[in-house]
TINUKOL-209314 format. One record per atom (N, C-alpha, C, O): x, y, z; atom name; residue number from 1. Coordinates in nm, 2 decimals, padded with zeros to 4 digits. Layout:
residues N
c1|c2|c3|atom|seq
X|Y|Z|CA|NUM
...
END
This chain:
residues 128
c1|c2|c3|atom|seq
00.82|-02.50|04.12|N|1
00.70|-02.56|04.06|CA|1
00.63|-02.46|03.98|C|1
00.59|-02.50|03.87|O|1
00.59|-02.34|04.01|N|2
00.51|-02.25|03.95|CA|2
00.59|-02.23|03.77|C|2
00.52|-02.22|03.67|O|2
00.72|-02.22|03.77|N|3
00.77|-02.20|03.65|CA|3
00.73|-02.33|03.56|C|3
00.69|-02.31|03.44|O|3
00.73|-02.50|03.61|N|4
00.68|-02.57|03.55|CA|4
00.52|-02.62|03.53|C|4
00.46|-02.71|03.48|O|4
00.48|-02.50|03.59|N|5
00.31|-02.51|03.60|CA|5
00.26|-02.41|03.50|C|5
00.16|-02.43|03.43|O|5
00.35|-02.28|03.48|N|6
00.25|-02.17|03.41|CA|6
00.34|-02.26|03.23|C|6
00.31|-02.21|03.12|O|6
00.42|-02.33|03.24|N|7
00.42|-02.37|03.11|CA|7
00.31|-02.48|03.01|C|7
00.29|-02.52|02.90|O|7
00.25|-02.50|03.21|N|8
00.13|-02.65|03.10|CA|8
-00.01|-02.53|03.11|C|8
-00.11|-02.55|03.04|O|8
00.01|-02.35|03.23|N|9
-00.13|-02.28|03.19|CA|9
-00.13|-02.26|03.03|C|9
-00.22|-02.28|02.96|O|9
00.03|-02.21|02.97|N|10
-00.01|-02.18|02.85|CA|10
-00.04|-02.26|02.75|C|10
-00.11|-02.24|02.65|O|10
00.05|-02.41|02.81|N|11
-00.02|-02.54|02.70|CA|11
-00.14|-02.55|02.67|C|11
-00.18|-02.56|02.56|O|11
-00.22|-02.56|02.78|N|12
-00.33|-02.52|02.82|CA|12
-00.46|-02.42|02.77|C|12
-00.58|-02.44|02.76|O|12
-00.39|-02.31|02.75|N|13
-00.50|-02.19|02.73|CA|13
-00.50|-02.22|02.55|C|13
-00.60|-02.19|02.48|O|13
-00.37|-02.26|02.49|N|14
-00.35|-02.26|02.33|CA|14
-00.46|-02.39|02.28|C|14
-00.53|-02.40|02.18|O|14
-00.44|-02.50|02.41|N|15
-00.53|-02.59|02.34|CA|15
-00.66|-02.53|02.35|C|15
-00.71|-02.54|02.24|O|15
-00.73|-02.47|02.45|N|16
-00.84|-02.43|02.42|CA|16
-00.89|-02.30|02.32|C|16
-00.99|-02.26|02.27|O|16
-00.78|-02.25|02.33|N|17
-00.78|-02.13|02.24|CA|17
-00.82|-02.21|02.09|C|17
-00.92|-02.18|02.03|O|17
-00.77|-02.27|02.05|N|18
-00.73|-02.40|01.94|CA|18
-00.91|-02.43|01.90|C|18
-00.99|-02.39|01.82|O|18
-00.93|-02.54|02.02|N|19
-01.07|-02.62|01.99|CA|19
-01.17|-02.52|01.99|C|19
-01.27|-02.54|01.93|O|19
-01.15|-02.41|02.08|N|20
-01.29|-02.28|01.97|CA|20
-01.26|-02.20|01.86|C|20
-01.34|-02.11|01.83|O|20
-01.19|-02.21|01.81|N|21
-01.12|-02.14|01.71|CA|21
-01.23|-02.21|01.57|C|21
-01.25|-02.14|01.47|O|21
-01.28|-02.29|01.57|N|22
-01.35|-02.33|01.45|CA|22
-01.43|-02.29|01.41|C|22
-01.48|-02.19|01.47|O|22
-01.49|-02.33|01.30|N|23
-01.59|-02.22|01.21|CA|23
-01.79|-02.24|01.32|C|23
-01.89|-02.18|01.27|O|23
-01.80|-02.29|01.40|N|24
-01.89|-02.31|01.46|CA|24
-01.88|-02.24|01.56|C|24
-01.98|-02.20|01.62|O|24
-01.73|-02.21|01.61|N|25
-01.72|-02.11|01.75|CA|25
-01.70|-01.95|01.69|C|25
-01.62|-01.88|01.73|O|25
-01.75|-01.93|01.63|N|26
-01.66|-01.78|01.53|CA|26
-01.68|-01.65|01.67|C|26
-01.62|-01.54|01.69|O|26
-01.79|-01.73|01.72|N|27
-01.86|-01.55|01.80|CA|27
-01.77|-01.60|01.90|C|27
-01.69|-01.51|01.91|O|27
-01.72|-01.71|01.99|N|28
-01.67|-01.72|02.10|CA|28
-01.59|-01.64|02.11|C|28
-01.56|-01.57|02.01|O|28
-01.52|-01.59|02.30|N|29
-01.49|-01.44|02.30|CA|29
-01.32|-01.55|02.37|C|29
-01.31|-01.58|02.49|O|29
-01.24|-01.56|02.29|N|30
-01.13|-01.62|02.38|CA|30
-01.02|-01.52|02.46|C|30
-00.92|-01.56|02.52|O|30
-01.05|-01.42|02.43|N|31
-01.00|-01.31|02.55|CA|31
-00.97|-01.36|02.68|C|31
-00.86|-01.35|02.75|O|31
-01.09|-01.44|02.70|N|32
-01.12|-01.49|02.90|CA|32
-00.97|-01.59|02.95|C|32
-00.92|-01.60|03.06|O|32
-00.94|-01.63|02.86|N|33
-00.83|-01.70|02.86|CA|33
-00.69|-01.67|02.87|C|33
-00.60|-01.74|02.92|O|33
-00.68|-01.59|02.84|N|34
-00.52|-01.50|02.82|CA|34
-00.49|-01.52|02.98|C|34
-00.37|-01.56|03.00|O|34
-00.55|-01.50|03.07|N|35
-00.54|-01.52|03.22|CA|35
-00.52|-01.67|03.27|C|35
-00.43|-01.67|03.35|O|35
-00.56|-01.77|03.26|N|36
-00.61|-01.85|03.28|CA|36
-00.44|-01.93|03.36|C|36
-00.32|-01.92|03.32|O|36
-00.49|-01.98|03.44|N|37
-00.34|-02.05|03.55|CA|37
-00.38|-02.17|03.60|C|37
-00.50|-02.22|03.62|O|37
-00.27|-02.22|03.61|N|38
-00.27|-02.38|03.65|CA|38
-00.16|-02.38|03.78|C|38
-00.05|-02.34|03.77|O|38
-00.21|-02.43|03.90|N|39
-00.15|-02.45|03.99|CA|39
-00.18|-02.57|04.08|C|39
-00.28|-02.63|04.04|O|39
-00.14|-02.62|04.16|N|40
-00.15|-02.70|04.28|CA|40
-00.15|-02.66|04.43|C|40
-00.06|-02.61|04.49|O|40
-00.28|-02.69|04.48|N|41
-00.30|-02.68|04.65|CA|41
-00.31|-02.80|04.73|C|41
-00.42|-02.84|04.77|O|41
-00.17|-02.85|04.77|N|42
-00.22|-02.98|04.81|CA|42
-00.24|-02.97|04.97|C|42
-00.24|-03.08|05.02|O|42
-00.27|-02.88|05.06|N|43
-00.34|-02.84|05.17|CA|43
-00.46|-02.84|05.13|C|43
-00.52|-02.88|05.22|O|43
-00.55|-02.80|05.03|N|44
-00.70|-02.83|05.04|CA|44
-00.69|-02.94|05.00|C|44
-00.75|-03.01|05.08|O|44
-00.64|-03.02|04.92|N|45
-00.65|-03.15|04.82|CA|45
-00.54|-03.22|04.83|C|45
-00.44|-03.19|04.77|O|45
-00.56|-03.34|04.93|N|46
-00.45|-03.43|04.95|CA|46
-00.46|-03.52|04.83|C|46
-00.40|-03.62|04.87|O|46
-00.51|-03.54|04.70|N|47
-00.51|-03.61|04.61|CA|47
-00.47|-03.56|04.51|C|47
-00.50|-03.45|04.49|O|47
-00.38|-03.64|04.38|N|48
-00.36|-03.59|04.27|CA|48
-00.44|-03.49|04.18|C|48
-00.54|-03.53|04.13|O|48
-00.41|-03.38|04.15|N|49
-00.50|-03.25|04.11|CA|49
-00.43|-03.14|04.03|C|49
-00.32|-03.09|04.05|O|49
-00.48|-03.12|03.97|N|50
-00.49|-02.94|03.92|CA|50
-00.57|-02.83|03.96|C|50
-00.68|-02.87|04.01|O|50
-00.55|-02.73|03.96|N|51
-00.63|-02.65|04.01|CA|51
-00.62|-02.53|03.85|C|51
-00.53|-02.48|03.80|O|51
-00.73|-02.53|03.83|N|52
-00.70|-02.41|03.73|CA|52
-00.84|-02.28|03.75|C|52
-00.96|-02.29|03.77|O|52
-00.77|-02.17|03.73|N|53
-00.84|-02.05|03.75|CA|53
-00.86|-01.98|03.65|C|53
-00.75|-01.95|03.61|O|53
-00.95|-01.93|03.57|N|54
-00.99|-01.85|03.49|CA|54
-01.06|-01.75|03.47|C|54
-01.18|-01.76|03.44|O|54
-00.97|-01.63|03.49|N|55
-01.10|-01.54|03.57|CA|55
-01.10|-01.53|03.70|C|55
-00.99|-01.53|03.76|O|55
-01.20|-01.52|03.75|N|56
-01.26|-01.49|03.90|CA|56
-01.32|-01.67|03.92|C|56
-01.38|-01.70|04.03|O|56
-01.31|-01.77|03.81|N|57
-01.33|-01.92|03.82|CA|57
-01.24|-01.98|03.88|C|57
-01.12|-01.96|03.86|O|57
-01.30|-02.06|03.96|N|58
-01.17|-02.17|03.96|CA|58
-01.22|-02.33|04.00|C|58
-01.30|-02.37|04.09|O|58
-01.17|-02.42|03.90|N|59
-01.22|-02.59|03.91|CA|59
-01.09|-02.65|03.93|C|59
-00.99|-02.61|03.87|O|59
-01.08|-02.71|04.00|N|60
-00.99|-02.87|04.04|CA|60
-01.02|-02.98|04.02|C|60
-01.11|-03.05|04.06|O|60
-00.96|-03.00|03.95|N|61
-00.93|-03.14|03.86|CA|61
-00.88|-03.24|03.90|C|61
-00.78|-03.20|03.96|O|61
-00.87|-03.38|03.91|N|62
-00.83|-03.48|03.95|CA|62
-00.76|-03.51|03.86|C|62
-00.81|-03.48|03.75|O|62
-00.66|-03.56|03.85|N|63
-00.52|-03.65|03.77|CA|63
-00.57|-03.73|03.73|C|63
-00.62|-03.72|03.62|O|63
-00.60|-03.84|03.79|N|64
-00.63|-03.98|03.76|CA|64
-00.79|-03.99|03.62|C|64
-00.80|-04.02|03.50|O|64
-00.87|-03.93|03.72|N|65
-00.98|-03.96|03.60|CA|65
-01.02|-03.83|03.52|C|65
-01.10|-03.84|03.43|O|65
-00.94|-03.66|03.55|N|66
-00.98|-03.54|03.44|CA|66
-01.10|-03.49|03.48|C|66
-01.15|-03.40|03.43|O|66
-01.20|-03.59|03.62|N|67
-01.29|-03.48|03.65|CA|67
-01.25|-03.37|03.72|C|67
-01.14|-03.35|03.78|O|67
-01.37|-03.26|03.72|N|68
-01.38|-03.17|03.80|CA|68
-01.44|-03.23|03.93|C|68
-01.54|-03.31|03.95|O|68
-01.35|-03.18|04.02|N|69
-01.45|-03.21|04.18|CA|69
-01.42|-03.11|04.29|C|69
-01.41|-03.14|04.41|O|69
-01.41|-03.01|04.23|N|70
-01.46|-02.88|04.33|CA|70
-01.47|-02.78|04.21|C|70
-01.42|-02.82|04.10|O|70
-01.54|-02.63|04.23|N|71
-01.55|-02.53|04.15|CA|71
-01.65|-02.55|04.06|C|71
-01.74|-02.62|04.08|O|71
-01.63|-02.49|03.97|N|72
-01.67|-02.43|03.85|CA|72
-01.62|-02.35|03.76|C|72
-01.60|-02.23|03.77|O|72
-01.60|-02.42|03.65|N|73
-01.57|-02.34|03.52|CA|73
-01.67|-02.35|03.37|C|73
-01.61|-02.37|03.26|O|73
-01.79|-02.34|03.38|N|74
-01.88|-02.36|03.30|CA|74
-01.87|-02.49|03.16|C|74
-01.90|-02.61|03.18|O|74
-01.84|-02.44|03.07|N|75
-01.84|-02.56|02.98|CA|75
-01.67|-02.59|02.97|C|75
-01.64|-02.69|02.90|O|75
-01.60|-02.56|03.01|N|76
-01.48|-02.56|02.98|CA|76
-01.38|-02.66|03.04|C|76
-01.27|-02.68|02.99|O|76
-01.46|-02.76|03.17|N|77
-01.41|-02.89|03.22|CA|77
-01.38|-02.95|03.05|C|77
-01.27|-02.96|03.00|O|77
-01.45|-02.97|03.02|N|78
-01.45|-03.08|02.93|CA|78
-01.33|-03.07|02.82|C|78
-01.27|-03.16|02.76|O|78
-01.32|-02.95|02.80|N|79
-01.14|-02.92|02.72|CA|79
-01.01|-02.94|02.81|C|79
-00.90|-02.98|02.76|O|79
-01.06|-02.92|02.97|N|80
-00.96|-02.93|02.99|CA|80
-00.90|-03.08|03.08|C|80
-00.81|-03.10|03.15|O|80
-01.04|-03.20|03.02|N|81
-01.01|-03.29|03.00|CA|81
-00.99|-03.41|02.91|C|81
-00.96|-03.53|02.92|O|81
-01.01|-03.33|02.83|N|82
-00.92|-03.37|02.68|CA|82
-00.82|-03.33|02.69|C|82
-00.78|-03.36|02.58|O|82
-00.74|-03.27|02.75|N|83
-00.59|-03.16|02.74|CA|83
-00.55|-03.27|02.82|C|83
-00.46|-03.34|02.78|O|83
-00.59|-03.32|02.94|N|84
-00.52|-03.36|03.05|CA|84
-00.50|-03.52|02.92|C|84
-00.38|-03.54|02.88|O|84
-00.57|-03.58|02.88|N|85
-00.52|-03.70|02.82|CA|85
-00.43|-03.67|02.67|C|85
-00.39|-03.76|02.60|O|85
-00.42|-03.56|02.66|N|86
-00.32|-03.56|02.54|CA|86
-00.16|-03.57|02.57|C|86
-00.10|-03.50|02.65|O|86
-00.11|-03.66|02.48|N|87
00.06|-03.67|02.49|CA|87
00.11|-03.76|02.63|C|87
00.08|-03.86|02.69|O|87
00.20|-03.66|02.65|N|88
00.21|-03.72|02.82|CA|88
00.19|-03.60|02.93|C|88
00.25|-03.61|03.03|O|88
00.12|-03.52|02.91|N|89
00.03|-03.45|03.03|CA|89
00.03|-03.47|03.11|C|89
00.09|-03.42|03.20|O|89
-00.06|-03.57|03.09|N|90
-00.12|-03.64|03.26|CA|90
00.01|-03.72|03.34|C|90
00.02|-03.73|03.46|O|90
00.09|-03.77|03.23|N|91
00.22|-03.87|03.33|CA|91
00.29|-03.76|03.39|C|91
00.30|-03.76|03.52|O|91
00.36|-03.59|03.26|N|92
00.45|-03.47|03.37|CA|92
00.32|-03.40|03.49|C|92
00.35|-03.40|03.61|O|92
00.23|-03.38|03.45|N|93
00.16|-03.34|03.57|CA|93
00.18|-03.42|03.68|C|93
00.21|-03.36|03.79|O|93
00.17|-03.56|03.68|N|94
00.13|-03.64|03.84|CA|94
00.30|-03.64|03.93|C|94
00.34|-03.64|04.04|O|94
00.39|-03.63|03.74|N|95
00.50|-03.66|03.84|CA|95
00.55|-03.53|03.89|C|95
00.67|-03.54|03.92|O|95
00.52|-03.43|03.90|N|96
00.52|-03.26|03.92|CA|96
00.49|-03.28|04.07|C|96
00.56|-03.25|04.16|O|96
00.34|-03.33|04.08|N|97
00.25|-03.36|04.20|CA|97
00.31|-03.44|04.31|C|97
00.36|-03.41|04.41|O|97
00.31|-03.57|04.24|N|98
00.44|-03.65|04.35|CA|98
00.59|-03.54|04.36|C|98
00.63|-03.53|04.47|O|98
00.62|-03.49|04.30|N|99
00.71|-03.43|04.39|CA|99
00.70|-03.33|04.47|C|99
00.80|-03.31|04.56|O|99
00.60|-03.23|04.47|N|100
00.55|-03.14|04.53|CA|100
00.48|-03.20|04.66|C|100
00.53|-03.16|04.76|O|100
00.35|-03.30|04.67|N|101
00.37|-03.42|04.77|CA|101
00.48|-03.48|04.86|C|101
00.48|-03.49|04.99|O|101
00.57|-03.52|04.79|N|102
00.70|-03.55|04.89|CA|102
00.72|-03.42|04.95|C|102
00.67|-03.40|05.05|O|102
00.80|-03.32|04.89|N|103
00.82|-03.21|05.01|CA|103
00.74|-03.17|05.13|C|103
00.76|-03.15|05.25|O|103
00.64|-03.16|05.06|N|104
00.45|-03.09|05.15|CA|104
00.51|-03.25|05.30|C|104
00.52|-03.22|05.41|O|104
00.52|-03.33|05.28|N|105
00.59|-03.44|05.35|CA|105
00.64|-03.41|05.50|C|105
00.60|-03.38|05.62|O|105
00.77|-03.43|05.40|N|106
00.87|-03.34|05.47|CA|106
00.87|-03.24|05.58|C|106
00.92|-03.26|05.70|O|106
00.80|-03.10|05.49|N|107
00.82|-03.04|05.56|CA|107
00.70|-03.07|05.69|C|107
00.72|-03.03|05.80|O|107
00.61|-03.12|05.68|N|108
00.48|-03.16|05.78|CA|108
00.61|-03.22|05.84|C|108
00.63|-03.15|05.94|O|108
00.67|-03.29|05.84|N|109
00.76|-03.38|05.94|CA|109
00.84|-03.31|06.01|C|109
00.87|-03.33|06.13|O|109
00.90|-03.19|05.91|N|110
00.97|-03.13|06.00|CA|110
00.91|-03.07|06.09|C|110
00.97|-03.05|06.19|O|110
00.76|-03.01|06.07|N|111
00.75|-02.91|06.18|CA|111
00.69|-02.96|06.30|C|111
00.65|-02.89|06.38|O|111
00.67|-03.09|06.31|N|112
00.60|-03.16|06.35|CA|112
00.69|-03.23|06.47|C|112
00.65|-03.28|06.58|O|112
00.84|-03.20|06.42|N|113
00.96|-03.27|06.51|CA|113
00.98|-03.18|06.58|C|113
00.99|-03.20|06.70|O|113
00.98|-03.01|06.50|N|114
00.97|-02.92|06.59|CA|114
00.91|-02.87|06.68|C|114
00.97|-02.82|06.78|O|114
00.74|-02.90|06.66|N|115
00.68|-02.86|06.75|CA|115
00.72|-02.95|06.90|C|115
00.75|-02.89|07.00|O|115
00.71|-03.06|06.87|N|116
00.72|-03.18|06.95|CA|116
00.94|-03.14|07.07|C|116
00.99|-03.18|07.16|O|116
00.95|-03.07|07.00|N|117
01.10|-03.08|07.06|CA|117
01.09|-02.92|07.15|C|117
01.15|-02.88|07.25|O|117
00.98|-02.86|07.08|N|118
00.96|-02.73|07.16|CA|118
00.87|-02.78|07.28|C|118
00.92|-02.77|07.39|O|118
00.74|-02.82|07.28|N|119
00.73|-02.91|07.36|CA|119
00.77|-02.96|07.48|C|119
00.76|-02.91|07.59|O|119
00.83|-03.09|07.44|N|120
00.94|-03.14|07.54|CA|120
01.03|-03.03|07.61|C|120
01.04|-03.04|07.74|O|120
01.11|-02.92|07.54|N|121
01.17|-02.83|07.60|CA|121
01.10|-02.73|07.70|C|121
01.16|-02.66|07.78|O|121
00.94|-02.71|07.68|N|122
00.90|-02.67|07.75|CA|122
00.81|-02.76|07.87|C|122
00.72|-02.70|07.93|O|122
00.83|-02.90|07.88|N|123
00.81|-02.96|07.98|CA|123
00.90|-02.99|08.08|C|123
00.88|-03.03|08.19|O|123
01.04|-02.97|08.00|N|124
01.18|-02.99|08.10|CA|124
01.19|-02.84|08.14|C|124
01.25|-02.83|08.24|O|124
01.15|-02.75|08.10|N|125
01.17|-02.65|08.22|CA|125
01.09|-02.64|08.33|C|125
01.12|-02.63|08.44|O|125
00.96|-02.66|08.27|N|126
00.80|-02.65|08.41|CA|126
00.85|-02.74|08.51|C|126
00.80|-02.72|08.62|O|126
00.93|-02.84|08.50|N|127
00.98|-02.94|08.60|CA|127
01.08|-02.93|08.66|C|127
01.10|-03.02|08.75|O|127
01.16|-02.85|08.66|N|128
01.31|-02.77|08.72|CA|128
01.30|-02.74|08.88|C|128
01.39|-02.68|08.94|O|128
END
């Protein structure tokens, strides 16, 4: 996942690199960006999301509607929800998510079988 994530950070940083690039942003300092990452935590956020960090910033984004709903990243939500509705973005991101979701699944199931069988194995010995 991370290899198909830092391809939408740099989609990402070019579009905003892009929309300040105009003759109104001339002084803007787009340096701050050259860093800037896109990832997913679906242990803090069981809902469709981005997480992007910029800096020592970091805001999480929602899929569905492109708000911010945790963090902070000063004026810059708003580019990077215009980015999220451009093309098909928003469709490769969620389906990134759903599959990163199914595993996160999974593996909760598996360890969950495990715990449970370690368990039991340690209730058939206490009974011996």
């Amino acid at each position: 996942m991370a290899d198909d994530l830092y391809k939408y950070s740099n989609m990402l940083r070019d579009y905003i690199t892009d929309e300040l690039s105009g003759p109104s942003n001339k002084n803007t300092d787009t340096h701050r960006y050259n860093n800037l990452k896109i990832f997913m935590d679906l242990d803090r956020f069981p809902i469709p999301h981005i997480c992007v960090r910029i800096g020592i910033s970091e805001g999480v984004f929602s899929l569905d509607s492109g708000s911010l709903i945790y963090g902070s990243l000063g004026q810059d939500p708003k580019y990077i929800k215009k980015w999220l509705k451009r093309g098909t973005v928003y469709t490769e991101l969620l389906q990134l998510w759903n599959i990163e979701h199914i595993k996160k699944q999974k593996e909760d199931q598996t360890e969950r079988e495990d715990f449970l069988k370690e368990k039991k194995e340690n209730q058939d010995d206490f009974f011996k």
